[in-house]
Every structure is written in structure tokens, then in C-alpha cells.
N, C-alpha and C positions, 0 to 999 in steps of 0.2 A: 504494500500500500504506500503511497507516495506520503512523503512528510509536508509536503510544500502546501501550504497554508493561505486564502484568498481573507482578508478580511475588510468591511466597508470602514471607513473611520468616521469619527465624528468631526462636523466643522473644524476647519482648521484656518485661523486668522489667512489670509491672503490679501497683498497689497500690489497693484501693479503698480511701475512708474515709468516715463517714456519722456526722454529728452537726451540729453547728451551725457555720457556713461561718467563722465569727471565729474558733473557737479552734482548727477544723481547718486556715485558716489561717496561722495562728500556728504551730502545728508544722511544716507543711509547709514556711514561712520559714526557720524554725532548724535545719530537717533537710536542706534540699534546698537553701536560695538561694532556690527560686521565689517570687514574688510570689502573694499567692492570684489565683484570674482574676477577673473579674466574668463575669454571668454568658454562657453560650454561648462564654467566650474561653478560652485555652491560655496560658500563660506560661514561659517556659524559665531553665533555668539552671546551664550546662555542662552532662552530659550528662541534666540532670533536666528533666522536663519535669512541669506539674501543669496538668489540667483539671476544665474545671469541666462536671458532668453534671447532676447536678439541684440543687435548693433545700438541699438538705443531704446532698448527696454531691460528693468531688474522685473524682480520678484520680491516681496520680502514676505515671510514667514512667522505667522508669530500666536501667540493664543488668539482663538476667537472672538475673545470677549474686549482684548486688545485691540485689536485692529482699528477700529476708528479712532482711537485716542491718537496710537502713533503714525495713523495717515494724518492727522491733524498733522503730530510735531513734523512730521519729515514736509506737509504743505509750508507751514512757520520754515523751516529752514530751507529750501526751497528758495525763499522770500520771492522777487520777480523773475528767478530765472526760469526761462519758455521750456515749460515741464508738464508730466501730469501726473496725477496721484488719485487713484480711486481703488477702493476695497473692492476687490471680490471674490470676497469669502463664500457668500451665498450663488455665488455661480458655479463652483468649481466642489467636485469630488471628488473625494483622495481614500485611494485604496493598498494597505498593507499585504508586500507578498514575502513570507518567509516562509523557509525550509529550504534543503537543499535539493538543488534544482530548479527552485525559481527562476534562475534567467533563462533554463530550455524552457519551462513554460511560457514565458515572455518573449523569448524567440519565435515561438509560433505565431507571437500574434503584430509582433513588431520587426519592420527591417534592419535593426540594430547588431551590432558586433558584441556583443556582452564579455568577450575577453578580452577587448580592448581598450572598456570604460574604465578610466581613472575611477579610483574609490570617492573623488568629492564633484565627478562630474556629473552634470545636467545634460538630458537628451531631449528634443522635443522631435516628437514623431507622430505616425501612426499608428491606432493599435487596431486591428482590419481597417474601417473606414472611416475612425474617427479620430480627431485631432489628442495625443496626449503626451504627456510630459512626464520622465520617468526620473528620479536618483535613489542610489541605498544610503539608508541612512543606517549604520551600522551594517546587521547582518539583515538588515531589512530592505526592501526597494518600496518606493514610494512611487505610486503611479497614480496621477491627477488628469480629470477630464472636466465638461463642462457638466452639471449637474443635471442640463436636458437629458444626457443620452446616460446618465451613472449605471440605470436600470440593465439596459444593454451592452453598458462596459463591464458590468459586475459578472452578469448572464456570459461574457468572452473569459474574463480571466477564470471563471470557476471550471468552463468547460473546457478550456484549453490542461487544466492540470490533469493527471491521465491517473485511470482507478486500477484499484491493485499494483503491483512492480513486478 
């Protein structure tokens, strides 16, 4: 029987931000601790985490209940610079996969290389036909969709892990 483990999670703060990677940066430093990533990496710090998703968009990471307070301070520091900063926590669904063999599970359902992700890096991809974004965080992989389609992302990861061994 397979050990690999599908589990839904609960809210998890999520902040987008979208402007030039230095000064989005810079806020995220002064507001969370994190380090900016370079690109494709994840960088943590206590319970903040911030990724990096494209050429001029983060991610940052953080309790749910958090999230608007520190969209606020990273808007405050921010101040005028041509940026943007909106939560969305309530849009996005974040799925826990451990045990060993989780990445062939996720192989199946993503065009990813899994032996040749760095331990703090960020992928965003497909999982069959839908948009998702994967990193481990420890011995675990964190795979995030949009909250429309959670139902049918949840219905791919469960059925992708394979019964009995």
C-alpha cells in the first residue's frame, strides 16, 4: 500500500505583489524578515514565507488571519512606489502531499523534473489542465490552485497516488 498521503489544508494567508522585484523586495524584508528569492526560489522567515512567481510578481505566505494586517504594512511600505498588493487567500487552495513517492505521484500529473528541484525552489505549472504552483516544505510538497477548481484538483492528486504497492 502506498504511504504517500493527499491532504486538503486549511486557509493559508496569501499575498500577491506585482511591480519591480527591488523595491517589492525591500518591503517584503521590512515587513516579513524574508529575504527577496531569486528567481524560481522560496525564502522563509518564522512563520513568513515569500516566493518568487514571475519577473515582477512575489508571493508572501503567512497565517490566514494575518494576511490583511500585513498587506496593509507591506501597502504602508510600498509608500508611492507603482506596485500592487492584494490578498488572496480566499482564492487559492493549498494541498499537503507526503510520503515517499510523492513526487512520482506528482509526476503524473505535472511536466516537472522532481530531481532536479532545489529543496527551496518554486515551480509554477500545470497539474492536467489546470494552473498550479508546487514547493516542499520540508519532507512535504505544497501544491496551490485556484479555489474554483480545488474540488477537481483534490479528485487528480488523490487519484493519481496508486492503491496497494
Amino acid at each position: 500500500m502506498s504511504d504517500v498521503t493527499v491532504e486538503a489544508l486549511p486557509p493559508v494567508g496569501m499575498i500577491t505583489l506585482r511591480g519591480d522585484l527591488d523595491t517589492l523586495g525591500a518591503a517584503v524584508a521590512d515587513v516579513t524578515g524574508c529575504d527577496r528569492p531569486d528567481q524560481r526560489l522560496r525564502t522563509e522567515a518564522g512563520d513568513h514565507g515569500c516566493l518568487w512567481m514571475s519577473p515582477d510578481e512575489l508571493l508572501v505566505t503567512c497565517g490566514y488571519d494575518a494576511a490583511p494586517e500585513i498587506a496593509a504594512r507591506l501597502t504602508d511600505a510600498l509608500g508611492d512606489a507603482f506596485a500592487t498588493v492584494a490578498v488572496v487567500s480566499d482564492a487559492r487552495a493549498v494541498f499537503a502531499m507526503t510520503g515517499q513517492g510523492a513526487e512520482a505521484v506528482l509526476a503524473r500529473l505535472m511536466p516537472v523534473d522532481f530531481d532536479r528541484m532545489a529543496p527551496t525552489e518554486v515551480r509554477r505549472t500545470r497539474m492536467a489542465q489546470i494552473p498550479a504552483a508546487l514547493w516542499r516544505e520540508g519532507e512535504c510538497w505544497r501544491v496551490v490552485c485556484f479555489r474554483s477548481v480545488a474540488g477537481y484538483a483534490e479528485g487528480l492528486l488523490r487519484n493519481a497516488v496508486p492503491i496497494g504497492a
